[in-house]
Backbone as ProteinMPNN parsed JSONL, in Angstrom:
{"seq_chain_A": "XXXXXXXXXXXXXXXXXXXXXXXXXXXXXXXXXXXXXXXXXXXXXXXXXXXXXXXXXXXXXXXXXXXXXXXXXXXXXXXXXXXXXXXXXXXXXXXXXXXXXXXXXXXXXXXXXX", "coords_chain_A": {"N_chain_A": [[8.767, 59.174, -9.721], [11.799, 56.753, -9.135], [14.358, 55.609, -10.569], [15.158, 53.459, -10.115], [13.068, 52.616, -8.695], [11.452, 52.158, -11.005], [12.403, 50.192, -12.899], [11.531, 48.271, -11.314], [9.099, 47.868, -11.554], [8.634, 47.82, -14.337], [10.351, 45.066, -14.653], [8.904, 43.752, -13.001], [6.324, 43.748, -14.477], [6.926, 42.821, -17.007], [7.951, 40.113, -16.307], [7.194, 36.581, -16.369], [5.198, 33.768, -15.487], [6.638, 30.631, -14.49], [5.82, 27.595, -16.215], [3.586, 25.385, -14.572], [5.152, 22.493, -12.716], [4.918, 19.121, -13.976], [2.642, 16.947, -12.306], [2.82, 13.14, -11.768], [1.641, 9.896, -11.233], [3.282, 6.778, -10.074], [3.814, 3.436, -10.445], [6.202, 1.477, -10.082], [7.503, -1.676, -11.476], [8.693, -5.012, -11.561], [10.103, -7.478, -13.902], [8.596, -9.103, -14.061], [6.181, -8.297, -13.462], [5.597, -7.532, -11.081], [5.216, -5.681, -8.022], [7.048, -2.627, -7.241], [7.209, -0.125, -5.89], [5.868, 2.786, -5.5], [5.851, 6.199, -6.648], [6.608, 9.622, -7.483], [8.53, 10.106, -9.007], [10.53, 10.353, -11.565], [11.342, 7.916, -13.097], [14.264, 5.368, -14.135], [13.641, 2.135, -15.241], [10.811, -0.443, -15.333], [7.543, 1.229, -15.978], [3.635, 2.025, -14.579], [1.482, 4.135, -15.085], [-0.837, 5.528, -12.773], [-3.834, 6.343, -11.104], [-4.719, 9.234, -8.513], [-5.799, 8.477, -6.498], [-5.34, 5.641, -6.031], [-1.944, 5.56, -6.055], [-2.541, 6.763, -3.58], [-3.489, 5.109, -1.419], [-1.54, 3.032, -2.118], [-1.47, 0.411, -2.4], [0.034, -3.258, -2.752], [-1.18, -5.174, -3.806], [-1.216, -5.969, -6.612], [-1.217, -7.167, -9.353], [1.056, -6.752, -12.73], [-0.091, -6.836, -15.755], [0.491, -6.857, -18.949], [0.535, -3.731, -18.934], [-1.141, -3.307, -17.187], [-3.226, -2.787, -14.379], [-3.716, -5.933, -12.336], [-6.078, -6.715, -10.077], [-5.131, -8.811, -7.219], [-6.422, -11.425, -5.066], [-6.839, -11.826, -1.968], [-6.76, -13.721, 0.496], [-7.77, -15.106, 3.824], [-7.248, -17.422, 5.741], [-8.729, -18.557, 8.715], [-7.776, -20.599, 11.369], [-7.962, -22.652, 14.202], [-5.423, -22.41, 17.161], [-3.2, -24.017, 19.792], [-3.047, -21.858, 22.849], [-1.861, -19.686, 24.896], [-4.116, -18.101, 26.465], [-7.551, -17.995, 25.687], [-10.516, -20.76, 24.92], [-10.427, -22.391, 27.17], [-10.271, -26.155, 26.936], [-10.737, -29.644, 27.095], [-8.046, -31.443, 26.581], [-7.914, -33.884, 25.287], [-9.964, -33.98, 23.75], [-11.2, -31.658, 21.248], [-13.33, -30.146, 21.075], [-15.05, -30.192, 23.42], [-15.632, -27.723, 26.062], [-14.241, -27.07, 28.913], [-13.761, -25.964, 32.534], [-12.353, -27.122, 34.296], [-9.267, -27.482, 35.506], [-6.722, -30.527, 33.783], [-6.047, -28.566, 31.064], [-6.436, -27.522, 27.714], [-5.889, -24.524, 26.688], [-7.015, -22.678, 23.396], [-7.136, -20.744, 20.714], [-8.547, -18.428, 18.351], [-6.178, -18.312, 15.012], [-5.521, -16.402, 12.252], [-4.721, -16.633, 8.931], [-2.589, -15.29, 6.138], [-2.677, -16.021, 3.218], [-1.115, -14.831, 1.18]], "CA_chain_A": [[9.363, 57.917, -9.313], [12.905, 56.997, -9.094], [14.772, 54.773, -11.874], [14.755, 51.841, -9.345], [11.249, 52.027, -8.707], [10.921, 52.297, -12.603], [13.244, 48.968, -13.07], [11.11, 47.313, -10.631], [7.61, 47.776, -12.46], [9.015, 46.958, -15.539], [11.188, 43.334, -14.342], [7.278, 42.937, -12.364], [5.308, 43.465, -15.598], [7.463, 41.56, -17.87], [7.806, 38.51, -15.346], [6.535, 35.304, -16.809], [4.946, 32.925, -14.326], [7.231, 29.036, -14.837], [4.65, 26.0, -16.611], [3.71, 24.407, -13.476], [5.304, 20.843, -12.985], [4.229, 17.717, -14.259], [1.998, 16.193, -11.94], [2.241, 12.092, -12.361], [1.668, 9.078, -9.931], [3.45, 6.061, -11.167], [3.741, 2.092, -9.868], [7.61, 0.72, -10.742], [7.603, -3.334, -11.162], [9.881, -5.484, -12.281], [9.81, -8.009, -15.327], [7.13, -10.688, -13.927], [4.669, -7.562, -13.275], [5.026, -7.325, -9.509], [4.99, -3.979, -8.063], [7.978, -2.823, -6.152], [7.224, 1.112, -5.222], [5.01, 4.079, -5.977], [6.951, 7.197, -6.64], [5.925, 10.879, -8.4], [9.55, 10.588, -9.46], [10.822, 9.899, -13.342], [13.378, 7.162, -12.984], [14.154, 4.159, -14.943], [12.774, 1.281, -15.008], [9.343, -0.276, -15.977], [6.415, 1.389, -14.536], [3.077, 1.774, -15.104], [0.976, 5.621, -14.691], [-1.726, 5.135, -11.8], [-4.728, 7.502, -10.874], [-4.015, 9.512, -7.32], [-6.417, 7.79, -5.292], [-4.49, 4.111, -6.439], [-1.069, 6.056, -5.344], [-2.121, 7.481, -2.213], [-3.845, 4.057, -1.028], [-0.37, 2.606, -1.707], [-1.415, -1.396, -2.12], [1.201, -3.957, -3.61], [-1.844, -6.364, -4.231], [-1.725, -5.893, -7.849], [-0.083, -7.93, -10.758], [0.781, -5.905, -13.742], [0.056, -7.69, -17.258], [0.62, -6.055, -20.213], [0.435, -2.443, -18.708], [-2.648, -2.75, -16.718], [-3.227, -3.198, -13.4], [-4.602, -7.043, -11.779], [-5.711, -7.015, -8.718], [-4.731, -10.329, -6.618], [-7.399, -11.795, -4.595], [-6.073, -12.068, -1.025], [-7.926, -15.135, 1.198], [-7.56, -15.1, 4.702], [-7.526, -18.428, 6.408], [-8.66, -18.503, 10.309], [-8.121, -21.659, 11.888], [-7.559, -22.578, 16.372], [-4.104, -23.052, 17.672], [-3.284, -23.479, 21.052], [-2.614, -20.783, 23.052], [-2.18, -19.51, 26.507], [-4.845, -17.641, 26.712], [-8.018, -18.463, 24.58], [-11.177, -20.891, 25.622], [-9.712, -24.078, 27.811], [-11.305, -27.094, 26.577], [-10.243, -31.146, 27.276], [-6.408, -32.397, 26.147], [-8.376, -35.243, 24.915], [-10.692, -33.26, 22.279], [-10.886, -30.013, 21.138], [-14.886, -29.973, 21.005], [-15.202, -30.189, 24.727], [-15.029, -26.711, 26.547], [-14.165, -27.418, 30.378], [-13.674, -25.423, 33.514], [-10.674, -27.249, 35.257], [-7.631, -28.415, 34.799], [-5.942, -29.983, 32.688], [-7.082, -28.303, 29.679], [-5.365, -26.724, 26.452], [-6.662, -23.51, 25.602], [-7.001, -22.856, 22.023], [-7.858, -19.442, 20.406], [-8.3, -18.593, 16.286], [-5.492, -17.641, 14.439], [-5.318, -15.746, 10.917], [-3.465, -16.509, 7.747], [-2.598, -14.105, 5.57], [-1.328, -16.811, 2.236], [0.024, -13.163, 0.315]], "C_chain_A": [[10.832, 57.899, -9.743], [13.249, 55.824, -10.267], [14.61, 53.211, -11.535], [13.131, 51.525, -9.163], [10.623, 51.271, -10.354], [11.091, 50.937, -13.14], [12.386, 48.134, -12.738], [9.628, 46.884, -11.424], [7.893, 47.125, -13.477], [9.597, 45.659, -15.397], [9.384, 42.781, -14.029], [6.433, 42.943, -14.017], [5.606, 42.877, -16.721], [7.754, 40.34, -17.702], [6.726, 37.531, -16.052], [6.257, 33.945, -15.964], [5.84, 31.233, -14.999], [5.75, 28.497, -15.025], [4.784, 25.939, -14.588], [4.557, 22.919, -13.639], [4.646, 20.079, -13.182], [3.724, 16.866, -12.9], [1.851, 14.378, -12.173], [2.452, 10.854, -11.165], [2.499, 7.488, -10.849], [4.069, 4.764, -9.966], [4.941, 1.678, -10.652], [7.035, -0.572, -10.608], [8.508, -3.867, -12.157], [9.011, -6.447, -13.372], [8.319, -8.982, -15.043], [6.015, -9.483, -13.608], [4.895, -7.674, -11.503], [5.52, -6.064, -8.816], [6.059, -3.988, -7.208], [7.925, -1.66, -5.891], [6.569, 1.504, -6.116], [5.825, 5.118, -5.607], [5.947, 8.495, -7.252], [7.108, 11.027, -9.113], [9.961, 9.882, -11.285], [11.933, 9.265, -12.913], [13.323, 5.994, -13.886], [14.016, 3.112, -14.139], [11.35, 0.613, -15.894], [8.185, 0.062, -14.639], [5.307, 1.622, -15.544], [2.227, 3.557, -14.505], [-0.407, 5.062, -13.95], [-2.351, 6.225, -11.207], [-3.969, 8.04, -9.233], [-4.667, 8.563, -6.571], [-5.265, 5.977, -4.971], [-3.139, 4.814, -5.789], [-1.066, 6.598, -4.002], [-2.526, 6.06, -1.487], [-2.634, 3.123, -1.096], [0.048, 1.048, -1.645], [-0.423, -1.821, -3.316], [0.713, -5.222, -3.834], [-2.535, -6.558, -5.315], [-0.913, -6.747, -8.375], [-0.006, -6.913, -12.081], [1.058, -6.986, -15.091], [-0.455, -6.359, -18.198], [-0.38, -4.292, -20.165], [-0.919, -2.273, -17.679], [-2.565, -3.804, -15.529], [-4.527, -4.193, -13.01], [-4.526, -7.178, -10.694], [-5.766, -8.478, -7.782], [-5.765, -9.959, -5.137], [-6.623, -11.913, -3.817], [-7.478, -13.01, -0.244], [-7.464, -14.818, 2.689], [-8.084, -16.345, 5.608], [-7.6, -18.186, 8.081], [-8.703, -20.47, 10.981], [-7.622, -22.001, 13.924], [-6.08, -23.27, 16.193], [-3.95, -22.967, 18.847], [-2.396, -22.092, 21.456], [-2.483, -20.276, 24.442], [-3.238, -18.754, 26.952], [-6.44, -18.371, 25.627], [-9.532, -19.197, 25.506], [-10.406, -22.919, 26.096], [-10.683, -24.98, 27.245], [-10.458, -29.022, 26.745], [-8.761, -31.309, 26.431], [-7.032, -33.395, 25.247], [-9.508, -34.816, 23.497], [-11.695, -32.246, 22.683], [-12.656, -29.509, 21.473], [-15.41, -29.802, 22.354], [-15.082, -28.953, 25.893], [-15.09, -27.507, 28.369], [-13.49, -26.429, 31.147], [-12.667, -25.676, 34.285], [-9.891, -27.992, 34.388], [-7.72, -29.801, 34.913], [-6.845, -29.938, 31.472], [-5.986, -27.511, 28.754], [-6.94, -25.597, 26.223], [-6.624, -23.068, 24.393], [-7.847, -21.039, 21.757], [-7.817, -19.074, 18.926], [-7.363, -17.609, 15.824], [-5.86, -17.045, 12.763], [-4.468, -15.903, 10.49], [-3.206, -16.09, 7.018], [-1.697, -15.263, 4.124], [-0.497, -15.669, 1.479], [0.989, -13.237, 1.53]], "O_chain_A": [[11.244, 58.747, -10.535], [12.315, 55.213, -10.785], [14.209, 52.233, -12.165], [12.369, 50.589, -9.407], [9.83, 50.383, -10.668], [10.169, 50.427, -13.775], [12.18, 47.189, -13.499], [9.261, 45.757, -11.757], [7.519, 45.965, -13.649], [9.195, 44.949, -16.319], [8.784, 41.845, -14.559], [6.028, 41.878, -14.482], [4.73, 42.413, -17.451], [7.848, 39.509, -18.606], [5.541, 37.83, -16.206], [7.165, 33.124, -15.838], [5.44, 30.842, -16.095], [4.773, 28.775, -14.329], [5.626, 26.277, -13.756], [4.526, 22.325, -14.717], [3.555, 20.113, -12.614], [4.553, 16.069, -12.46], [0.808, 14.067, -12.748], [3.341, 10.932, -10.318], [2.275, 7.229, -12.032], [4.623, 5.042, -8.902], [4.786, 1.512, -11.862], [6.153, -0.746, -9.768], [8.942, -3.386, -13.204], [7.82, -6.352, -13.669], [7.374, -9.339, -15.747], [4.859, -9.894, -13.512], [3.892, -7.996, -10.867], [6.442, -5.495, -9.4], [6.264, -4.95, -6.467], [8.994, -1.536, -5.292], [6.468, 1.022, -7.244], [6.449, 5.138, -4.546], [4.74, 8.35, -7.442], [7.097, 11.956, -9.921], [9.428, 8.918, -11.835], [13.024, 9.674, -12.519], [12.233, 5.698, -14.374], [14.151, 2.995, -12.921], [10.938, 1.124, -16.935], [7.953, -0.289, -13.482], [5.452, 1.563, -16.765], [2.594, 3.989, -13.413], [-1.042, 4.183, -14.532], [-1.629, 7.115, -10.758], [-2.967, 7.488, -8.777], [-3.961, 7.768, -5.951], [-4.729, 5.507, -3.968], [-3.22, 4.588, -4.581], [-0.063, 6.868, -3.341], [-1.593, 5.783, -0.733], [-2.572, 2.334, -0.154], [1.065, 0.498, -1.222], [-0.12, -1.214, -4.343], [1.416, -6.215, -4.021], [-3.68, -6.987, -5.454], [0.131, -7.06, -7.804], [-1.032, -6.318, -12.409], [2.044, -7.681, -15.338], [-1.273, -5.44, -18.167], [-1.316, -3.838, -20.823], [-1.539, -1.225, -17.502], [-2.153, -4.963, -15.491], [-5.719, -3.904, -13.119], [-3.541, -7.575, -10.071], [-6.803, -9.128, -7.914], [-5.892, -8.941, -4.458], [-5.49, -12.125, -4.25], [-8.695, -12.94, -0.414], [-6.507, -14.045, 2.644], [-9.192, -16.297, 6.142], [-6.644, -17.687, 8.674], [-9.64, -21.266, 10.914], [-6.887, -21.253, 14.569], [-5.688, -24.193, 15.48], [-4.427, -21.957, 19.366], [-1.524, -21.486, 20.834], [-3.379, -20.721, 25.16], [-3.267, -18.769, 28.183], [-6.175, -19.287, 24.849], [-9.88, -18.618, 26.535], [-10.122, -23.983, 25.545], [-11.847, -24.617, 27.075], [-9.363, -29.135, 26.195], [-8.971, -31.152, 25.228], [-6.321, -33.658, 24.276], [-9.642, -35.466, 22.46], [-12.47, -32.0, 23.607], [-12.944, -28.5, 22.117], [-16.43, -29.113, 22.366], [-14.301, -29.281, 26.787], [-15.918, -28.32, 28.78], [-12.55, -25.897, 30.556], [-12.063, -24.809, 34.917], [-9.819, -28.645, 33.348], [-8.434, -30.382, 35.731], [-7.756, -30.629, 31.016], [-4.92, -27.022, 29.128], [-8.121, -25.694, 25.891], [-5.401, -23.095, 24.259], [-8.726, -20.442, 22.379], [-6.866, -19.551, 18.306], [-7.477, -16.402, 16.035], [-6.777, -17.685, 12.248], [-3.381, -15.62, 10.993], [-4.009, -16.706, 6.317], [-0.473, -15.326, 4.016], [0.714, -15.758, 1.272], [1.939, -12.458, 1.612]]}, "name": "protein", "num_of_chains": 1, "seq": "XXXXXXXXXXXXXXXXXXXXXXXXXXXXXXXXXXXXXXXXXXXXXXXXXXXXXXXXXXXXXXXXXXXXXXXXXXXXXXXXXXXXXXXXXXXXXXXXXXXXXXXXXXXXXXXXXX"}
């Protein structure tokens, strides 16, 4: 073998594989505890360290108290508004479904209070 070949074995068998990187999932929020991004990155700030599944799922329907994550109950109100499309029913009250005109149609909306 030649001196380069020789060089090369030896740089290969003294080669030291790098640590891997730090692996970490982490939830920034500001002072009242409310979450304002998920990162893998080290930055300042306050944050809080969060399993992967919680980071890849990505929700901002937590509160953070004293380091630990609360999750906030979300409600969803449905109630009828009119609408142009929907089921026609009497001008005169809402309980009444009817077939001709004039009629307000009405169809159920969703409220999201978060």
């Amino acid at each position: 073998m030649n001196e380069t070949t020789n060089n090369f074995w030896e740089a290969f068998n003294n080669w030291e594989l790098p640590p891997p990187p730090l692996v970490f999932f982490r939830l920034y929020h500001n002072e009242q505890g409310r979450p304002l991004f998920y990162t893998m990155e080290d930055l300042p700030g306050n944050y809080i360290e969060v399993d992967r599944e919680t980071y890849l799922i990505g929700s901002m329907n937590f509160k953070i108290v004293n380091n630990t994550l609360i999750a906030i109950q979300t409600q969803h109100f449905t109630k009828l508004v009119p609408s142009n499309t929907g089921t026609p029913c009497s001008p005169q009250d809402v309980c009444v479904v009817v077939d001709s005109t004039p009629n307000t149609k009405w169809s159920l909306k969703t409220n999201d209070p978060n």
